[in-house]
N, C-alpha and C positions, 0 to 999 in steps of 0.2 A: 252274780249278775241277777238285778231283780226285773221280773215281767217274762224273765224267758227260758227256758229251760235248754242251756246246752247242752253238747255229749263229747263226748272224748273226742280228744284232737285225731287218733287213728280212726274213728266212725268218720271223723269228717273227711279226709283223706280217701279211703274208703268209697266214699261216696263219691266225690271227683273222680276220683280213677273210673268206678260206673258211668258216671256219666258224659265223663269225656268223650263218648263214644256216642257218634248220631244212630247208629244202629241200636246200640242198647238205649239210646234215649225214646226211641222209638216204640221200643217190645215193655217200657215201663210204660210210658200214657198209654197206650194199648192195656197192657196190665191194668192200670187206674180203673180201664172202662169195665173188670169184673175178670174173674179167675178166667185161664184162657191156656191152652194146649200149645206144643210146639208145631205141629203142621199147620195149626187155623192160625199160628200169629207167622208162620215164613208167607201163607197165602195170602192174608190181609196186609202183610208188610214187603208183599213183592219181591221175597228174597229168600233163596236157597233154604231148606227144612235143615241141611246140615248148618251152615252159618247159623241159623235162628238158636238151633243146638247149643253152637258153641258159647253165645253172647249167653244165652240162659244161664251155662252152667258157670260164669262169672259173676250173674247176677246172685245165683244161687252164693256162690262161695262169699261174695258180699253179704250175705242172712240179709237181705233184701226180700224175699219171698221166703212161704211155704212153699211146701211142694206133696200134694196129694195125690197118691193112687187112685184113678176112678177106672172102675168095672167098664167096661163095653160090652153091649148087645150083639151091636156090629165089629167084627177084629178084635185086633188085641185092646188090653190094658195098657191106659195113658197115663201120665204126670199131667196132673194140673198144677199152675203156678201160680198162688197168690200173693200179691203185696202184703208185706206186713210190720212196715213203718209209716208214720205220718214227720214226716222231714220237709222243713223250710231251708233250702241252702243259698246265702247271701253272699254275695263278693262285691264290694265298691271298691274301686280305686281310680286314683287324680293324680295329678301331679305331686299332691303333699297329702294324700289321704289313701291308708290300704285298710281296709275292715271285712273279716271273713267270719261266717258264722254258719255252726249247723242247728238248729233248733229241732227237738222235739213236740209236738202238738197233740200228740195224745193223749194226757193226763191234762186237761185246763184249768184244773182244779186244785192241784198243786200250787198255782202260780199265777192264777186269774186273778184281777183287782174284781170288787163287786161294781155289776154292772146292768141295772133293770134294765135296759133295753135289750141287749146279748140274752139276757137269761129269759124276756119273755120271748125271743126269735128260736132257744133253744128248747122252749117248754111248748111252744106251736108244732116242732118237726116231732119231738119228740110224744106230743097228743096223740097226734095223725099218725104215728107209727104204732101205736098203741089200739089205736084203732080199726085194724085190721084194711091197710092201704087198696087200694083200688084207682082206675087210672081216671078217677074223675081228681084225684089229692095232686095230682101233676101240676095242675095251674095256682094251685095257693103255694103247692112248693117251689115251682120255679120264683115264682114274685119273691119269695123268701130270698134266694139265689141272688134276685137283682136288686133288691135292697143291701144284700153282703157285698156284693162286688162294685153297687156302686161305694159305698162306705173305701170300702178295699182303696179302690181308684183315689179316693179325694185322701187317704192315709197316705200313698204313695207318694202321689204331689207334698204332699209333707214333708214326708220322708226327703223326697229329693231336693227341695229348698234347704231343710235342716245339714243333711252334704253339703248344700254348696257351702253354705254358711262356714260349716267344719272345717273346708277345703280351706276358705279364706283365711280359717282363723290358724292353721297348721301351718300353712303360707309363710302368713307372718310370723310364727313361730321359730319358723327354719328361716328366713331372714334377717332375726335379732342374733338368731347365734350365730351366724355366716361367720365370719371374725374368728369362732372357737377351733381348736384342736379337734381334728375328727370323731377321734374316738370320745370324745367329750360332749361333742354337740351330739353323736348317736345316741349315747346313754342319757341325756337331758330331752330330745327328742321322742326315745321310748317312754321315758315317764310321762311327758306333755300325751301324748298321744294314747299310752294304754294304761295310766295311773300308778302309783305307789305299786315300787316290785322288792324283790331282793337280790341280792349279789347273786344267788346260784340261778335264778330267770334269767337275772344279764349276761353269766357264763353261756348256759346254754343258747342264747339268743345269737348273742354275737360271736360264740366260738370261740372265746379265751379263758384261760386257766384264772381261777375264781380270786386268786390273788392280784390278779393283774387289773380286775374290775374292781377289789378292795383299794387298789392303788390310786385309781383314775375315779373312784368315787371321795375319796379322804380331798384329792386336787379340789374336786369339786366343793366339798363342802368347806374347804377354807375359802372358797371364790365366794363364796354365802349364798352359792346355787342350790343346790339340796342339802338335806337334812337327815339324818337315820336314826332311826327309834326301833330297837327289838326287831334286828335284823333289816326293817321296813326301811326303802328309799324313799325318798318323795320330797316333790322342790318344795324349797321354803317358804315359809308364808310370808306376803308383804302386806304389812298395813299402811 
């Protein structure tokens, strides 16, 4: 996938299971706002210091945070908990469109297209931190912020026309094959929908013995529906 950088299907998993939870969804944007202890996050989160515990050490077990020993003046030694992923997680789904994605954003460098305007928004924050910050930089950096977000917002609306669009066109997809054998139109389906795969993807996908997807793909490509090159599926070309 180019522009974006995935991560294993178990991270993504992983991170659903975290976040299915309104408590722990909670104790992360708390987290967002800057390393933070378990009594000041049950206080600010209105909820038992043992619960805040518990959700932590899922968090934990997720390698979602660090977790640092800090000394105290006052009492004992605490755990501080820091975030220490940058994760986008996407879920669309319609009647004819499901699309699930965890992206990493840490490294943008890896994967960034070049871009003067990004790079001079990221050479302004990155000046001003260099520069030894003070809270007069607050106001050039928030305008920075609502220049991002707005961009963000007008990407979105994008974003969600190009779905519908998708939705339409998967639609119609799935109503040319209506007509087909089930297990026929899933596997012509999968291809439309997540591109050129191979027989052991469609095994594990659909849950049949890999012979039985060699079968119902051979059907296939005498119907002059797909095609297979070096393992690869993929419908056939029409000119």
């Amino acid at each position: 996938m180019s522009g974006k950088r995935r991560v294993a299907r178990k991270d993504f998993e992983t991170v659903v299971g975290v976040l299915g939870n309104p408590v722990r969804r909670s104790i992360i944007r708390k987290l967002s706002e800057g390393p933070d202890y378990t009594l000041r996050l049950s206080n600010e989160l209105n909820i038992a210091q043992q619960l805040a515990a518990k959700h932590l050490k899922v968090i934990r077990n997720a390698e979602l945070v660090d977790v640092v020993r800090q000394k105290s003046n006052r009492g004992a030694d605490k755990n501080v908990f820091h975030l220490n992923k940058f994760y986008s997680l996407q879920i669309d789904f319609s009647p004819a469109l499901y699309n699930e994605r965890l992206i990493s954003f840490n490294n943008p460098g890896q994967w960034i297209q070049h871009d003067n305007h990004m790079e001079r928004l990221e050479e302004q924050v990155k000046d001003m931190e260099e520069d030894s910050l003070d809270p007069d930089d607050v106001t050039p950096l928030s305008q920075i912020i609502h220049v991002i977000d707005d961009e963000l917002d007008g990407l979105e609306k994008r974003r969600a026309r190009l779905l519908y669009i998708r939705n339409l066109a998967l639609g119609a997809a799935q109503n040319a094959l209506e007509e087909m054998d089930r297990r026929k139109k899933q596997i012509v389906h999968h291809i439309v929908d997540q591109g050129p795969t191979s027989v052991k993807v469609l095994s594990r996908t659909f849950q049949l013995r890999e012979d039985v997807i060699r079968d119902i793909v051979s059907e296939l490509e005498k119907e002059g529906l797909v095609k297979k090159e070096n393992n690869i599926i993929q419908l056939r070309d029409f000119i």
